[in-house]
C-alpha positions as CSV (number, residue, x, y, z in Angstrom):
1,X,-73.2,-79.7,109.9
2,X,-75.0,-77.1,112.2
3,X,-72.4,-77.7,114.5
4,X,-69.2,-77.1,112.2
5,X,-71.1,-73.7,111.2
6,X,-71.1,-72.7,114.5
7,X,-67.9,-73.7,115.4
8,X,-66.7,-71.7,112.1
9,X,-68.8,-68.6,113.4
10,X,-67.1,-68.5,117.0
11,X,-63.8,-69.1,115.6
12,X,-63.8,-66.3,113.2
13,X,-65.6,-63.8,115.9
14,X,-62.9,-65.0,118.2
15,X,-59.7,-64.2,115.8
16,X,-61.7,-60.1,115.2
17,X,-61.7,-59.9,119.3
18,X,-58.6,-61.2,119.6
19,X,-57.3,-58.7,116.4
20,X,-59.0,-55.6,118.2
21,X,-57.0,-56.7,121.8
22,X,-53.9,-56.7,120.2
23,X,-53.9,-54.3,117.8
24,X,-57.2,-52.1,117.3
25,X,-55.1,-49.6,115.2
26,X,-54.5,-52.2,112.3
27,X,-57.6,-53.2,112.7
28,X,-59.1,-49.9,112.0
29,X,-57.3,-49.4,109.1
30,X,-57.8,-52.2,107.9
31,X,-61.6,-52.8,108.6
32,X,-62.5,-49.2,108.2
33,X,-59.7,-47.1,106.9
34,X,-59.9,-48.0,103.5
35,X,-63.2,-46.3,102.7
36,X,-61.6,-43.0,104.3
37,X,-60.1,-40.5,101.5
38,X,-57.5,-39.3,104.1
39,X,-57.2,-42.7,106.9
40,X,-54.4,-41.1,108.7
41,X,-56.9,-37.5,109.3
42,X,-59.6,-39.4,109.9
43,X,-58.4,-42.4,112.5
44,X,-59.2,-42.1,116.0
45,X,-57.5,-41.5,118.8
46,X,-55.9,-43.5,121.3
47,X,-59.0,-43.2,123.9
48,X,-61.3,-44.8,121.4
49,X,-58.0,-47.6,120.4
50,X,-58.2,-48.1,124.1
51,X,-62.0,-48.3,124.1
52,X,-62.1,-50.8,121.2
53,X,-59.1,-53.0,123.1
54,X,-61.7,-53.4,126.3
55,X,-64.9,-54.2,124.0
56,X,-62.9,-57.1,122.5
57,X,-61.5,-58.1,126.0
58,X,-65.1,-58.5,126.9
59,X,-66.3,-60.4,124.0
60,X,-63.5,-62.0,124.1
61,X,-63.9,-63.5,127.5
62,X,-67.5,-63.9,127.2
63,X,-67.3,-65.9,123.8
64,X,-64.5,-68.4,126.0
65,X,-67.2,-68.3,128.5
66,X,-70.2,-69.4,125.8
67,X,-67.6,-72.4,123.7
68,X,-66.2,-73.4,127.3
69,X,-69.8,-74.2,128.4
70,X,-70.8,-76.0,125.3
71,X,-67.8,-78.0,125.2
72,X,-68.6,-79.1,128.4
73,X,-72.1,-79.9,128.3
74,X,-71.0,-82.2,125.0
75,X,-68.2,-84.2,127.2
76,X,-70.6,-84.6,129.8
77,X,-73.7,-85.9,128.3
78,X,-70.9,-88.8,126.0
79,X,-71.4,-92.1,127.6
80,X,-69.2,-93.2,130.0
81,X,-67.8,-96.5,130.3
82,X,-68.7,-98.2,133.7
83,X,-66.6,-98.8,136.3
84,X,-64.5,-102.5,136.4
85,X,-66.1,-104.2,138.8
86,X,-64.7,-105.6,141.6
87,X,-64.1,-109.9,142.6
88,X,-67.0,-109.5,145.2
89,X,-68.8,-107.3,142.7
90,X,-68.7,-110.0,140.2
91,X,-69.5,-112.9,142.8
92,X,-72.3,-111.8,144.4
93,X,-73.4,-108.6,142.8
94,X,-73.9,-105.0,143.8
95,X,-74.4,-103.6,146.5
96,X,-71.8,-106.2,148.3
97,X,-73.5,-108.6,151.0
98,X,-72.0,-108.7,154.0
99,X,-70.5,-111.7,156.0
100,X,-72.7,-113.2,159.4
101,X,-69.6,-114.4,161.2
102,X,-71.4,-117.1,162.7
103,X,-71.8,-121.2,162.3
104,X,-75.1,-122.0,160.9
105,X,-76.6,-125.2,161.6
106,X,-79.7,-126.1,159.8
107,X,-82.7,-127.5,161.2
108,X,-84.9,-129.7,159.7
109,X,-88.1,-128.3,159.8
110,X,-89.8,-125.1,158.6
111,X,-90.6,-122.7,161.0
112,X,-94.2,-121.3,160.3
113,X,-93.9,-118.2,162.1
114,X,-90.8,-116.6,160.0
115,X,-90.7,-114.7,156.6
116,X,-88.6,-117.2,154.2
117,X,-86.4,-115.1,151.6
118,X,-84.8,-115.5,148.2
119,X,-81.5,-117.7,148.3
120,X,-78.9,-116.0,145.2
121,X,-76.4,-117.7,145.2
122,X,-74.5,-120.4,147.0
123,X,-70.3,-121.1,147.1
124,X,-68.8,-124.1,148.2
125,X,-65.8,-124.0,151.0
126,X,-64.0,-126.7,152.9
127,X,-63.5,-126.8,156.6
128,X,-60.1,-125.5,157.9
129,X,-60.0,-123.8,154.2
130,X,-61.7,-121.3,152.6
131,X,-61.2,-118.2,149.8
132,X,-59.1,-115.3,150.6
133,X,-61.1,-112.6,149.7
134,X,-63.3,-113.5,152.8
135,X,-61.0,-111.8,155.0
136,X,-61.7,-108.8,154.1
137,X,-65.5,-109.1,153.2
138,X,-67.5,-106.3,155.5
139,X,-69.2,-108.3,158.9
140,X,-72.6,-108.0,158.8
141,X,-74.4,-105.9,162.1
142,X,-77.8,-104.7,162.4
143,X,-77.5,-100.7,163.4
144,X,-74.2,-101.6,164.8
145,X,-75.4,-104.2,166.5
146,X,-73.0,-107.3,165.6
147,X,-74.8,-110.2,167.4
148,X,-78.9,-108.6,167.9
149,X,-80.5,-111.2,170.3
150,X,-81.8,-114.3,168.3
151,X,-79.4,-113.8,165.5
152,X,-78.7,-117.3,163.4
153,X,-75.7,-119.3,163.9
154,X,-73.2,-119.6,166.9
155,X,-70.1,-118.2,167.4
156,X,-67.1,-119.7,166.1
157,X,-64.6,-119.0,169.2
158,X,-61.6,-116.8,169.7
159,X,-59.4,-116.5,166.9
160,X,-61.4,-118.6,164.7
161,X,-63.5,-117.5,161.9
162,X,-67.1,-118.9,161.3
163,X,-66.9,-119.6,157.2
164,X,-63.4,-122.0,158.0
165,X,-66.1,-124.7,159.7
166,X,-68.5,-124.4,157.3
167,X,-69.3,-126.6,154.1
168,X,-71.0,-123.5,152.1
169,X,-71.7,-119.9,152.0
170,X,-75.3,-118.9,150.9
171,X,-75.7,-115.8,150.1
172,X,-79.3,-114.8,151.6
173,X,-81.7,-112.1,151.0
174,X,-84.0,-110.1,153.7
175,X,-85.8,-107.2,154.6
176,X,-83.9,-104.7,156.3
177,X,-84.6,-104.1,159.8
178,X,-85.0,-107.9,160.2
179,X,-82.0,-110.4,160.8
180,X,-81.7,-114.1,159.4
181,X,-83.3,-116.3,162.2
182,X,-83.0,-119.8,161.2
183,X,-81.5,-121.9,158.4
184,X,-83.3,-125.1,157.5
185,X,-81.6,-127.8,155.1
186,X,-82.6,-131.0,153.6
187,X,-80.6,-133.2,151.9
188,X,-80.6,-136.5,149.5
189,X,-77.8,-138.0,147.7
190,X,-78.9,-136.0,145.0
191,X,-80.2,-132.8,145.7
192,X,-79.5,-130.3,148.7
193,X,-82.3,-127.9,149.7
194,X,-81.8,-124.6,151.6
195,X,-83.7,-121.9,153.0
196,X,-83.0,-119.1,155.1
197,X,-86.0,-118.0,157.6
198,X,-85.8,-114.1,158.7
199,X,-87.4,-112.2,161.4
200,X,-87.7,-109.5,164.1
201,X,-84.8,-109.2,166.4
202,X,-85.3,-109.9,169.9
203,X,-87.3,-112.9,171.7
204,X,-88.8,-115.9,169.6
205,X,-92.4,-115.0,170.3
206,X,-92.9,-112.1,168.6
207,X,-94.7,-111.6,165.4
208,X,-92.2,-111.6,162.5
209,X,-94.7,-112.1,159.8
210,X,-95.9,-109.0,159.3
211,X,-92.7,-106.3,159.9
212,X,-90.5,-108.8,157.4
213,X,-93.2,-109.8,154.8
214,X,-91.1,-109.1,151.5
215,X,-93.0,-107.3,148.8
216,X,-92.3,-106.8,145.1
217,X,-89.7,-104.8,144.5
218,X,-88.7,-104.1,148.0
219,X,-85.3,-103.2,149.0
220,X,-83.7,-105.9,150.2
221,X,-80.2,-106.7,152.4
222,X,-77.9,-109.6,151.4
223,X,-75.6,-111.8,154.0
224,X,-73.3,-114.0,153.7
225,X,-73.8,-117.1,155.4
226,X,-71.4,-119.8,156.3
227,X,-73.6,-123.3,156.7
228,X,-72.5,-126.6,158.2
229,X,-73.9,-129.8,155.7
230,X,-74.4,-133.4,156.8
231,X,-72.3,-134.0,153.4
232,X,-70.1,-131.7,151.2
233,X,-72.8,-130.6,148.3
234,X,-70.2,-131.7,145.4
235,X,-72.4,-132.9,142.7
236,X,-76.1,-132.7,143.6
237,X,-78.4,-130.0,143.1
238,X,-79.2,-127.2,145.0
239,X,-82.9,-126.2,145.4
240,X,-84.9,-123.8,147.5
241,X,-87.6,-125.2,149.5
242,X,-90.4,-123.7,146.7
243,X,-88.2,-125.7,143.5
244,X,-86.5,-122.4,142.2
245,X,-83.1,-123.2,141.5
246,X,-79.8,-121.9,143.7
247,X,-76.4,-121.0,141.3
248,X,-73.7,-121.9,142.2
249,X,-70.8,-119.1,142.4
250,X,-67.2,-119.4,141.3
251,X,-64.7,-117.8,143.0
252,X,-62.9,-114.8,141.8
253,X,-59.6,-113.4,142.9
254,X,-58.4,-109.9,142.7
């Protein structure tokens, strides 16, 4: 209600400025010339006509200045609907992970001296086939760095690309400033587990445990990582090496 009032109030200040720009001469007469005995002896001269015309030039252009301002505080503080997000977006989340070009071939055992970190996601590829949209996902380098010394995975050979060997992409989560070291997968006819072991860049014996320990709520980076399986993972259930359970992502197309 306050604000239709308001609105009323500038509207009707508005149409007087704009009366005394056009014409301050009928607006004399009209406003003050009636309670003159003699309106044509007593109206002023052009100077103060010309006077009145710059006064309502000036309201005129500061009351624009007031209504324009409000008007577009209003707009900007009404929600705005979020931006569609894109096929990676809705894969794998936001920010978008970034691809390791590189064939991972999991060990067996756990190494003791790496930081283990969170698996999100998993998608499942066939050799000499995989999903479009992997073409143009971003390649993963640390600082610019493509391959940093003891980075997982080997590399898949002129003209080939790593993910059209591979059996799966898991999508893996580290600190930043540390690179994926070594994937470790064991598998039964009914359940797959993964995990994904990160550390310091450079030679194996190094200390990796204390520059990568994850904490809560840390920022975290997320690769894409194509894995080589003994087995396709068709049915069975994918599992971290702690229990927590991996989900499985469909692909979407553009």
């Amino acid at each position: 209600m306050t604000t239709w009032i308001l609105l009323g109030a500038a509207g009707l200040l508005g149409a007087i400025l704009l009366w005394g720009l056009v014409s301050p001469r009928s607006q004399w007469r009209v406003l003050v010339g009636w309670s003159t005995r003699d309106p044509d002896g007593a109206e002023p001269g052009d100077g103060v006509h010309g006077v009145t015309r710059i006064i309502s030039l000036v309201g005129l252009l500061g009351l624009l200045a007031v209504v324009g301002g409000q008007v577009w505080n209003a707009l900007a503080q009404q929600p705005r609907s979020a931006p569609e997000a894109t096929a990676m977006e809705e894969m794998w989340g936001s920010p978008v992970p970034e691809l390791v070009d590189r064939v991972v071939n999991p060990v067996g055992v756990v190494p003791a001296d790496l930081v283990p970190g969170p698996i999100v996601g998993y998608q499942t590829i066939e050799r000499g086939w995989a999903p479009d949209y992997l073409v143009a996902v971003p390649r993963w380098s640390l600082l610019g760095e493509p391959v940093p010394e003891g980075l997982i995975g080997t590399y898949p050979g002129d003209g080939f690309n790593a993910y059209g060997a591979s059996d799966v992409l898991v999508a893996a989560q580290g600190p930043l400033g540390c690179i994926p070291r070594v994937a470790v997968a064991a598998e039964t006819e009914t359940q797959l587990q993964i995990g994904v072991y990160w550390g310091r860049p450079g030679p194996s014996a190094q200390d990796h445990l204390t520059p990568c320990a994850i904490a809560d709520g840390q920022l975290l980076q997320t690769v894409l990582l194509p894995m080589r399986l003994a087995a396709p993972v068709d049915e069975r259930d994918v599992v971290t090496f702690e229990g927590a359970p991996v989900v499985p992502v469909a692909v979407v197309e553009e």
